[in-house]
VEXDREN-2710 file (C-alpha; in Angstrom, 1 decimal):
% VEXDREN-2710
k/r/px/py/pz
1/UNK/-18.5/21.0/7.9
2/UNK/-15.5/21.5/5.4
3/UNK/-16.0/23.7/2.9
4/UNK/-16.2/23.5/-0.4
5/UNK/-15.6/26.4/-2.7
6/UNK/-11.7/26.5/-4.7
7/UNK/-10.7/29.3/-3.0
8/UNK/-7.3/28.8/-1.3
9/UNK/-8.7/29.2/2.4
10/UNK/-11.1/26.6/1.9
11/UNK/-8.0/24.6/0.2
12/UNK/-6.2/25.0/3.5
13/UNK/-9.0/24.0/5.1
14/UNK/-9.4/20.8/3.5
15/UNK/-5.6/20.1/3.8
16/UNK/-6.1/20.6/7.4
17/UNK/-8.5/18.2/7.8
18/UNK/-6.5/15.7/6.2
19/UNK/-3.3/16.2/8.3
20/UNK/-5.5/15.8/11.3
21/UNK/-6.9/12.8/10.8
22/UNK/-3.2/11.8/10.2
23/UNK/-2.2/13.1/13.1
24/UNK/-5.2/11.7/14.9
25/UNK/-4.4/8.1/14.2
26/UNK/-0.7/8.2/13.9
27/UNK/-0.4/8.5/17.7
28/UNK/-1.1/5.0/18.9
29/UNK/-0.5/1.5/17.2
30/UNK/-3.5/-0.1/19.7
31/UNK/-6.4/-0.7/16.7
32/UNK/-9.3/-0.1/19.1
33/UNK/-7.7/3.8/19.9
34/UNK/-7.2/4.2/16.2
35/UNK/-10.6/3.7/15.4
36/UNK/-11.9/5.5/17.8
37/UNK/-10.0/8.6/17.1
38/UNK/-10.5/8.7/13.6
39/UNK/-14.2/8.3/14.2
40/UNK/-14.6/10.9/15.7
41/UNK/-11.6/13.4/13.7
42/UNK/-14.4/12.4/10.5
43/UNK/-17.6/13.3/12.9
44/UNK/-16.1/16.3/13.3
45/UNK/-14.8/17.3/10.1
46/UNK/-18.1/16.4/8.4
47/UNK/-20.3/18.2/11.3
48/UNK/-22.5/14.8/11.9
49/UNK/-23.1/12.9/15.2
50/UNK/-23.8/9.5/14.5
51/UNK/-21.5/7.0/12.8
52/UNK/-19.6/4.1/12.6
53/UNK/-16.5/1.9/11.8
54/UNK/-17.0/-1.7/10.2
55/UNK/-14.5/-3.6/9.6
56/UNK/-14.1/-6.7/7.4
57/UNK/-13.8/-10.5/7.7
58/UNK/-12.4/-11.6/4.3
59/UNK/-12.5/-15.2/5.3
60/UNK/-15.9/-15.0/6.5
61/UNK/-17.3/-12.0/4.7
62/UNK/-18.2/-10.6/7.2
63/UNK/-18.5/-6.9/8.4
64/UNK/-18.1/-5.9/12.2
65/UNK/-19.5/-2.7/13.5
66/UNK/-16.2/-1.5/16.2
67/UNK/-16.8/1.4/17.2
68/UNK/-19.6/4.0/17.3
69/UNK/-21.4/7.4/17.9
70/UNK/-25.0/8.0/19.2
71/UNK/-26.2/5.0/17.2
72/UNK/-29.6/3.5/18.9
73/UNK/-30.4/0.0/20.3
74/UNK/-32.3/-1.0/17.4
75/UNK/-29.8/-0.3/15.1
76/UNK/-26.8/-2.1/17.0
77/UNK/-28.9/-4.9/17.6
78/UNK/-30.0/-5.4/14.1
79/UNK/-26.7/-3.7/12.4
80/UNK/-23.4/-4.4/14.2
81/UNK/-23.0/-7.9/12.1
82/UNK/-23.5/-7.6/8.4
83/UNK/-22.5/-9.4/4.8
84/UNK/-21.4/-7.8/1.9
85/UNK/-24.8/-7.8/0.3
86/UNK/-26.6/-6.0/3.2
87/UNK/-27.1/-2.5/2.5
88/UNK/-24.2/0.8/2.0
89/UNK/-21.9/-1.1/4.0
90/UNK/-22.2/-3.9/1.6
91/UNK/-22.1/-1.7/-1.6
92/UNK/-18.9/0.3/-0.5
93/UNK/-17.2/-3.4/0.0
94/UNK/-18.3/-4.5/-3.3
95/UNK/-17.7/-1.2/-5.3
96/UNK/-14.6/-0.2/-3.1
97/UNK/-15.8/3.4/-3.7
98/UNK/-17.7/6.1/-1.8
99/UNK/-21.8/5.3/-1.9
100/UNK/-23.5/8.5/-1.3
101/UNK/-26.6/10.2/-2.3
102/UNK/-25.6/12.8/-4.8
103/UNK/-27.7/15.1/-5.8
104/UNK/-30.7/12.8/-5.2
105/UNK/-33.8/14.4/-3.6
106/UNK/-34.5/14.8/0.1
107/UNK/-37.5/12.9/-0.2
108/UNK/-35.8/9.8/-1.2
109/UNK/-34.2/7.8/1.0
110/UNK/-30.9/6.1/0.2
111/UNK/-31.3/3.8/3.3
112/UNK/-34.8/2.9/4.3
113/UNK/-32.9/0.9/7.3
114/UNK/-31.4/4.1/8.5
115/UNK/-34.9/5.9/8.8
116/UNK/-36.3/3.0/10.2
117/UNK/-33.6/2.4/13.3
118/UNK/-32.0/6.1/13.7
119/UNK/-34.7/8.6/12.1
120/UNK/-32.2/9.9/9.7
121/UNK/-30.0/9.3/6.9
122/UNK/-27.1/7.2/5.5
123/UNK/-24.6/10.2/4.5
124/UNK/-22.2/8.1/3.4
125/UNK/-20.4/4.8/3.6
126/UNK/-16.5/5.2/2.3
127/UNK/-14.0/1.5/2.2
128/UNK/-11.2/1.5/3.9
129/UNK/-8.7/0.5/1.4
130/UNK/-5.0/-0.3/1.4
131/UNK/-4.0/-1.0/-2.1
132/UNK/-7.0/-3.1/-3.7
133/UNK/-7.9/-4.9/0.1
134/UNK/-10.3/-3.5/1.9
135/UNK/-10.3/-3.6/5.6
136/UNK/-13.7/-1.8/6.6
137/UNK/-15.9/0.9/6.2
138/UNK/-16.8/4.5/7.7
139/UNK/-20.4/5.0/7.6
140/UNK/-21.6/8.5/8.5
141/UNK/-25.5/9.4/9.1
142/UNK/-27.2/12.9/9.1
143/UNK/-30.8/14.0/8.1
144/UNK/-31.6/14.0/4.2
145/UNK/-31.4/17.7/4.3
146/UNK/-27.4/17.2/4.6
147/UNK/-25.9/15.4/1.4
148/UNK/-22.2/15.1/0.8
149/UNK/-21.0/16.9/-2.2
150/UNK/-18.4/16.0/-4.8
151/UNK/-16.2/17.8/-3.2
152/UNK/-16.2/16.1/0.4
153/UNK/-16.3/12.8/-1.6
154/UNK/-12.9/13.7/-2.8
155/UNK/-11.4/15.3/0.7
156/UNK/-13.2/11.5/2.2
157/UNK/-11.3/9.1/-0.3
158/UNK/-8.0/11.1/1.3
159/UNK/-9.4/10.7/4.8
160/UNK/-10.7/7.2/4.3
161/UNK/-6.7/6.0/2.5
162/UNK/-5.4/7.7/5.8
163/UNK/-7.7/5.5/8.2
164/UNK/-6.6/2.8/5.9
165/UNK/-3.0/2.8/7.0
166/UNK/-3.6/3.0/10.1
167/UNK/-5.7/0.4/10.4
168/UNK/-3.3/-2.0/8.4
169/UNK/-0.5/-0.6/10.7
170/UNK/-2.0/-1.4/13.7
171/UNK/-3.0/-4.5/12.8
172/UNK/0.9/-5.7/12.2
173/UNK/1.7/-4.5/15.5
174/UNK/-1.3/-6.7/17.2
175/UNK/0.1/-9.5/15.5
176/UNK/4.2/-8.8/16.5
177/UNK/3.0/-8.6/19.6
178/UNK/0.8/-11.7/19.5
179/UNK/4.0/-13.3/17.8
180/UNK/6.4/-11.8/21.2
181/UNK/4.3/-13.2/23.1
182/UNK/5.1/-16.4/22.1
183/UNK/8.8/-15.4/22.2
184/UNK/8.6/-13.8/26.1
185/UNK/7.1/-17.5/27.2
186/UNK/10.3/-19.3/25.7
187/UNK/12.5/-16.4/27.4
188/UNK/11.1/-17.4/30.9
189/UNK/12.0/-20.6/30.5
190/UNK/15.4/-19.9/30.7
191/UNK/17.4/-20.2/33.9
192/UNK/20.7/-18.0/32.7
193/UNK/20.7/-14.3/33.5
194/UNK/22.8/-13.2/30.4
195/UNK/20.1/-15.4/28.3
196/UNK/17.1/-13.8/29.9
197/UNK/19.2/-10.4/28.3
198/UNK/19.8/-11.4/25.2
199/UNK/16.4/-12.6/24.7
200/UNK/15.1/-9.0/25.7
201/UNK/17.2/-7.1/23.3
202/UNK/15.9/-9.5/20.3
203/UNK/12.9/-8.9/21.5
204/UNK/13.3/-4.9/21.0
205/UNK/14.8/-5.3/17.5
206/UNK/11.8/-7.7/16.5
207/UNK/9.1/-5.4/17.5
208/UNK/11.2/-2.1/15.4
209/UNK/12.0/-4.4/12.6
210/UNK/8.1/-5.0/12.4
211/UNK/7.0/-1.6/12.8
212/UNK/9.4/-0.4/10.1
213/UNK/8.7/-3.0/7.7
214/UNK/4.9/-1.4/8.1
215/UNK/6.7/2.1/7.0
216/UNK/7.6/0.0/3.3
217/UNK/5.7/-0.4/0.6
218/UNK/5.7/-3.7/-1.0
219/UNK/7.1/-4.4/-4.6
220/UNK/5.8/-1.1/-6.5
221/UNK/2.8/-1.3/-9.3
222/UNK/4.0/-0.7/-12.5
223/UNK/4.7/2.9/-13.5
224/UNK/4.8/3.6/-17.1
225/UNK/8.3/5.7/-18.4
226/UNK/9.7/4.8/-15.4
227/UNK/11.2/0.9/-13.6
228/UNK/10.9/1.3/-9.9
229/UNK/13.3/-1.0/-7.7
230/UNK/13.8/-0.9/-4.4
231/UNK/15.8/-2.6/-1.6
232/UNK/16.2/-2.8/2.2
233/UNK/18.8/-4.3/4.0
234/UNK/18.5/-4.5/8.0
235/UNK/21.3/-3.9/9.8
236/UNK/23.2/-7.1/12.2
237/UNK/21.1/-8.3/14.9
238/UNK/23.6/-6.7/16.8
239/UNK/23.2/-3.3/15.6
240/UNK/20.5/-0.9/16.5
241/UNK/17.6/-0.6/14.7
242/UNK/17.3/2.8/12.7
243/UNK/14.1/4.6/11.1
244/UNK/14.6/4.3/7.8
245/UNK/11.1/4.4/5.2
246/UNK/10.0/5.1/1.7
247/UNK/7.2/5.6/-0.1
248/UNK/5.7/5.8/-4.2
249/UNK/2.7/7.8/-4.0
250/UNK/0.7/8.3/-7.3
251/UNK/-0.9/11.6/-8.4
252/UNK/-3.1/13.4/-10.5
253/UNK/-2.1/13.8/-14.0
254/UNK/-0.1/10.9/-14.1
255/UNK/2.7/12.0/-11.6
256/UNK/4.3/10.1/-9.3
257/UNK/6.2/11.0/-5.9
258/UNK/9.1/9.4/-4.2
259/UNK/9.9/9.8/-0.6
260/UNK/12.9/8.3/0.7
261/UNK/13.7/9.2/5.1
262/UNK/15.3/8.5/8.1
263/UNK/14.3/9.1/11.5
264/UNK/16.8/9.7/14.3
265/UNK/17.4/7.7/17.4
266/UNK/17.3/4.2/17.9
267/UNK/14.6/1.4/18.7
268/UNK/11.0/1.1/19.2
269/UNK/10.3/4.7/19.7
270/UNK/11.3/5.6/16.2
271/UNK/9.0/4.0/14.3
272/UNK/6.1/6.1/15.1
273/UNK/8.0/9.0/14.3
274/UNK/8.9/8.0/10.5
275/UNK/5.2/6.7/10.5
276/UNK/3.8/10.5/11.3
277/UNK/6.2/12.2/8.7
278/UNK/5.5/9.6/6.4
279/UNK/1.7/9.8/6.3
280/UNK/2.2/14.1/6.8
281/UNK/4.0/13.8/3.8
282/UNK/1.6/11.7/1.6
283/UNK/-1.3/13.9/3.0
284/UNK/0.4/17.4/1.6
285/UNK/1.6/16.1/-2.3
286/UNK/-1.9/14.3/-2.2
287/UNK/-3.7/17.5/-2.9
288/UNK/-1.1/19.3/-4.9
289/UNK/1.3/20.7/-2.7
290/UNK/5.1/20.5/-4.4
291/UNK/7.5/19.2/-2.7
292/UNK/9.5/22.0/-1.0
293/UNK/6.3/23.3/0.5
294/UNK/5.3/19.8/1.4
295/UNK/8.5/19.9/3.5
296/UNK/7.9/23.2/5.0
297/UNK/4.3/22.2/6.3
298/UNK/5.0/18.4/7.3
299/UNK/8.2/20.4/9.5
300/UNK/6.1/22.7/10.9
301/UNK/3.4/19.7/11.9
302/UNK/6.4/17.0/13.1
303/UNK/8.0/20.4/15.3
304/UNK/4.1/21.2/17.0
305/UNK/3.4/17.5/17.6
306/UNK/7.5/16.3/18.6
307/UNK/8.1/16.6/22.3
308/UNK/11.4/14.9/22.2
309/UNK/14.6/15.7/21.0
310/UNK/14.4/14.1/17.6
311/UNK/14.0/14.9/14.1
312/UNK/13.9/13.4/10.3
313/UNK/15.4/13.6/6.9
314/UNK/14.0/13.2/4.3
315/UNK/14.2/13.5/0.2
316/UNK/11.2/14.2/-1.3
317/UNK/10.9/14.7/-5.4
318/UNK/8.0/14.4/-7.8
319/UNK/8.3/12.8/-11.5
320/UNK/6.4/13.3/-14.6
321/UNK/7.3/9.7/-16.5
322/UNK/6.6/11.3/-20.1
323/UNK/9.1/13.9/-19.6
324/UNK/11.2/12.3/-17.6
325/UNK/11.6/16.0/-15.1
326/UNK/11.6/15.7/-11.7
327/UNK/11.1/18.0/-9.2
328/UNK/12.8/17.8/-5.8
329/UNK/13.6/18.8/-2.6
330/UNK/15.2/17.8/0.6
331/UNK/15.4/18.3/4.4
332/UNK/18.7/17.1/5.8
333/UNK/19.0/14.1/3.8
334/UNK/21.8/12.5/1.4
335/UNK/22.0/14.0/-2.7
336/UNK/20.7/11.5/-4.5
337/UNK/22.7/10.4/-7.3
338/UNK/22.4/10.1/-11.1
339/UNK/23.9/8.4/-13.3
340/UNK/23.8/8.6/-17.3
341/UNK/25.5/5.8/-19.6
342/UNK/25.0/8.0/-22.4
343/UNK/27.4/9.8/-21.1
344/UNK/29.5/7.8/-18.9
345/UNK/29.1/9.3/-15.7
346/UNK/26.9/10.6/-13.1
347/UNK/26.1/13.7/-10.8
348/UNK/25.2/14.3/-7.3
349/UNK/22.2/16.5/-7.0
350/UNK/22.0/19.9/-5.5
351/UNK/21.2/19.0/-1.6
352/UNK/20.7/21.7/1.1
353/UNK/18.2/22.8/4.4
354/UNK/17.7/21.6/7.6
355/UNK/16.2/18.1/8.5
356/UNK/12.4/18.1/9.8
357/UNK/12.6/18.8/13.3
358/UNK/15.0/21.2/13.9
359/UNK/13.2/25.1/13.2
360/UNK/9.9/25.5/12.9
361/UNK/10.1/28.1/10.5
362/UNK/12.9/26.5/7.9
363/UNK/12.6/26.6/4.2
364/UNK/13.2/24.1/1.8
365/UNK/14.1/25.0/-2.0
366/UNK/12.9/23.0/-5.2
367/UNK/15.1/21.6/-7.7
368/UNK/14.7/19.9/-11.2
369/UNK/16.7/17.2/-12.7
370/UNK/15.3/15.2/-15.7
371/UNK/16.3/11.6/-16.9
372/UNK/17.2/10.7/-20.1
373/UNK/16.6/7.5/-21.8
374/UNK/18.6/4.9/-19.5
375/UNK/19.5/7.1/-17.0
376/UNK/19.2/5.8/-12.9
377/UNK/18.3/8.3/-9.8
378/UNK/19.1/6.4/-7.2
379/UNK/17.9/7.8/-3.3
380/UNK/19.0/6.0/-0.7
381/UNK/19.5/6.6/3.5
382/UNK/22.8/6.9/5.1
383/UNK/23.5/3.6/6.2
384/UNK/24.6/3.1/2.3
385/UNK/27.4/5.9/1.9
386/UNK/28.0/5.9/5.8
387/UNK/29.0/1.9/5.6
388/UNK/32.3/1.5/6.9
389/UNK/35.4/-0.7/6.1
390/UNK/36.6/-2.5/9.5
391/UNK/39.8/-2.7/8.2
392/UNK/40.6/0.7/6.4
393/UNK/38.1/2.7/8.2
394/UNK/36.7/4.1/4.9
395/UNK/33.3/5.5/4.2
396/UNK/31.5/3.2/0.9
397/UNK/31.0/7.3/0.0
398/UNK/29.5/8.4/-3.7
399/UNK/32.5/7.1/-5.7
400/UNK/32.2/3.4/-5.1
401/UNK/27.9/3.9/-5.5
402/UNK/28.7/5.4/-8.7
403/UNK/31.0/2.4/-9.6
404/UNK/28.1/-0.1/-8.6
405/UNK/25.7/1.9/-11.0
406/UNK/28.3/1.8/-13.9
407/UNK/28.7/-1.8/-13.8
408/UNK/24.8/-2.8/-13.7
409/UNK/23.2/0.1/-15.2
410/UNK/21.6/-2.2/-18.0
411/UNK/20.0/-4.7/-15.1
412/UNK/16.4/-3.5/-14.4
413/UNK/16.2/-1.6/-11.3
414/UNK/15.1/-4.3/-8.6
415/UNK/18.4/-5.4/-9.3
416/UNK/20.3/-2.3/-9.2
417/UNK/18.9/-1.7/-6.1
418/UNK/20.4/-4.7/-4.7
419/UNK/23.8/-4.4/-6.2
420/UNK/24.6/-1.3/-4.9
421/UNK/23.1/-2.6/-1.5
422/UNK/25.2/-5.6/-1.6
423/UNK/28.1/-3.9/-2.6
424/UNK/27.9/-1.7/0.5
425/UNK/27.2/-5.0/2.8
426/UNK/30.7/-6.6/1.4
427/UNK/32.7/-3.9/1.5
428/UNK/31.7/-3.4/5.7
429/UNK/32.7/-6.9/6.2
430/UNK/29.3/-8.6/6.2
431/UNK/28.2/-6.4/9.1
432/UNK/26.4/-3.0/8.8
433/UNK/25.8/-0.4/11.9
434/UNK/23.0/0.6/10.2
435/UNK/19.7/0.2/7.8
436/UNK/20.0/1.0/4.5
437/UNK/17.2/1.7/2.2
438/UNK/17.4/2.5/-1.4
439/UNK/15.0/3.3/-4.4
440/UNK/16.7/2.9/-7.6
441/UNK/14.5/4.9/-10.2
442/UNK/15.5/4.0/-14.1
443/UNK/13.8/5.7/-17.3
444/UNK/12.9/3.2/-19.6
445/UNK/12.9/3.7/-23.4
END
C-alpha cells in the first residue's frame, strides 16, 4: 500500500506509482492489454486482490465489467452488467468523483452487495475520465478494516486520468484499424502492383496520422490571463509522418503547463514513443515537480524503458496567468519565441541540454520569462523554422516567424497560430517535409 505521510520518500513513492501505471499502459494500444495492466499496476499499488474495470455505454447507459481479479461467480453473474443507478459503480458515473468510505466505521458497510457476493468491502470505485466524458470505472474491494485515505484519493484521481488516456487512446486505434480494414479490402481489389504499393504506404501514414492526432488535445478550455491557440499542419501525403505532440495541463494554484515535443524517426513506431514522454511528463508537473526536474526524471524513465535508438525533444514551461511569469525548460528542442508590440520586437529564449534519450544522467536548467500585456510566446516543433524554400533553399528560420507575429499580433491566438503556420506552408511551395505543431500563448489585458 502507498504511503501516506508528506515526507519526501513517501512523495517519491507516490510519484512512482504514478509513472508506473503510465508506463504500464503506455506499452500497448490493444484496449483489452491496457486494462489488464493497469488493473493490476492499481491492485498492486493499493495492496488489494480483488477488483475490476467497467467501462461505459453512453448510448445505452450501460456499464460492462472487462476485466477482473479473484472476483467470485456470484458476483460476476449478478455484477458484470450494470446501470448507472446500481450501486458505487453507478455513483462514481453520476458524481464523476472518487466514492469511498472515508472515515466511516468498520461496522458499516458501504456496499451491502459486496458482503453479500465477495465477503468483503467496496474500497473504492474511481471514473475514468477524459475531459468531462467518462469511459468506466475502477472498482477496488478489501475488508472494512482497509479504508482509503484522503491521501490515496488524491494519488487515485492521478492514476485513474492516466487509465483515462489510455483507454480513450486505445480506443482510436481500435477504430483506425476498424477504418483500414475497410481500406486493405479496396487495396486487394486492385490488379496493379505499383497500386497495391501506393495503397500500403497510405495505409502507414493513416494509421501515424491517427495515433498522433490521439497525442493533441482538442481546442483548449478557457484559461483566464492567458488566450491559448494552437495549430497543426500535417506534412504532404508524401512526406513521412513525424512525432510531433502538445499538451495544456492545469495545476494547482491556478497554474497552467505547456508541453510542446517531437519524437525522432518516422512512422507508426513513433507514436508510442511521444505518447510515453507525453503522459511521463503530465504525471511529474501533476504533483508539483517544476519543469527542469520534470525533464530530468521523464529522461531518466524514456532512457530505462527505450530499447531503440531514438529520443525526444521537448519544451516544457509552467505559467502563472496573474503574473504573467513563466517558468521553463527544455530538452533539445527549438527557443521559443516572444514577441512584445509594446516594444516592437521580440526575443528568442535561452535554449540549452540534451534531448530525452540521449544520457541518462543529463540536466536540464530552469528559465523565467514573463509576458506583458499583449505579448505572444509562441512554441512550436521544427518542421516550422526547418521549412524549406524549393527554389532558394532557405530555412523559414526565426526572422520571417517574428515577421508573421508582427503583422497579426492583435488577432487572437487561434489565429496567430495559423498564420505563422500558413506562412511557413507558402513559403515551402505548398509542400512541407515535415509536421509542424505550434502553440501560440498571448496575455490578454
Amino acid at each position: 500500500m502507498v504511503k501516506t505521510s508528506s515526507s519526501y520518500d513517501d512523495q517519491i513513492q507516490r510519484l512512482q506509482a504514478v509513472n508506473s501505471v503510465a508506463l504500464a499502459v503506455g506499452r500497448s494500444l490493444d484496449l483489452t492489454t491496457v486494462l489488464e495492466s493497469a488493473l493490476v499496476a492499481a491492485l498492486k499499488i493499493f495492496s488489494v486482490d480483488s477488483g475490476g474495470i467497467y467501462l461505459y455505454d453512453p448510448d445505452t447507459k450501460k456499464l460492462s465489467l472487462e476485466v477482473f481479479k479473484n472476483l467470485t461467480k456470484d458476483y460476476l453473474d449478478e455484477k458484470s452488467n450494470l446501470g448507472v443507478a446500481d450501486g458505487c459503480t453507478g455513483v462514481a458515473v453520476r458524481s464523476q468523483e472518487i466514492f469511498a468510505a472515508f472515515d466511516h466505521p468498520e461496522s458499516q458497510f458501504i456496499c451491502d452487495d459486496s458482503e453479500r457476493l465477495l465477503g468483503v468491502d467496496c474500497l473504492v470505485a474511481a471514473p475514468l475520465l477524459v475531459g468531462d466524458k467518462v469511459l468506466g470505472v475502477l472498482e477496488l474491494f478489501a475488508p472494512t478494516s482497509r479504508r482509503l485515505t484522503r491521501e490515496e484519493a488524491q494519488l487515485l484521481t492521478s492514476i485513474s486520468s492516466q487509465i483515462g488516456i489510455a483507454v480513450d487512446n486505445a480506443r482510436r486505434y481500435q477504430q483506425s484499424l476498424t477504418a483500414l480494414e475497410e481500406l486493405e479490402k479496396t487495396r486487394r481489389e486492385l490488379t496493379e502492383t505499383n497500386a497495391k504499393l501506393q495503397s500500403h504506404l497510405e495505409e502507414e501514414a493513416f494509421i501515424a496520422r491517427t495515433l498522433q492526432q490521439s497525442l493533441l488535445p482538442g481546442d483548449p478550455a478557457p484559461i483566464r490571463g492567458l488566450d491559448v491557440g494552437t495549430f497543426y499542419a500535417s506534412a504532404t501525403k508524401h512526406a513521412l509522418v513525424g512525432g510531433d505532440f502538445y499538451d495544456i495541463i492545469p495545476l494547482a494554484k491556478g497554474k497552467v503547463a505547456f508541453v510542446i515535443g517531437d519524437a525522432s524517426g518516422h512512422g507508426v513506431v513513433v507514436s508510442p514513443r511521444s505518447a510515453a514522454v507525453k503522459f511521463s511528463i503530465r504525471s511529474y508537473l501533476g504533483v508539483g515537480r517544476s519543469p527542469a526536474r520534470t525533464l530530468e526524471l521523464s529522461n531518466q524513465t524514456y532512457m530505462s524503458q527505450n530499447t531503440l535508438d531514438s529520443f525526444v525533444t521537448a519544451f516544457v514551461t509552467m505559467a502563472d496567468p496573474k503574473t504573467g511569469e513563466f517558468t521553463y525548460s527544455l530538452a533539445g528542442h527549438p527557443p521559443a519565441l516572444v514577441y512584445r508590440p509594446a516594444h516592437g520586437g521580440g526575443e528568442i529564449l535561452e535554449s540549452s541540454t540534451p534531448a530525452l534519450g540521449i544520457t541518462e544522467d543529463s540536466k536540464y536548467k530552469l528559465h523565467r520569462v514573463t509576458l506583458g500585456r499583449g505579448d505572444v510566446m509562441l512554441l512550436y516543433t521544427d518542421g516550422l523554422t526547418e521549412a524549406r524554400n524549393p527554389d532558394t533553399h532557405k530555412f523559414f528560420g526565426f526572422s520571417r516567424a517574428f515577421k508573421v507575429l508582427e503583422q497579426n499580433f492583435e488577432k487572437p491566438a487561434k489565429d496567430i497560430a495559423s498564420s505563422v503556420a500558413r506562412a511557413a506552408y507558402d513559403f515551402a511551395g505548398g509542400s512541407l517535409v515535415d509536421d509542424i505543431a505550434i502553440m501560440a500563448i498571448k496575455r490578454e489585458d
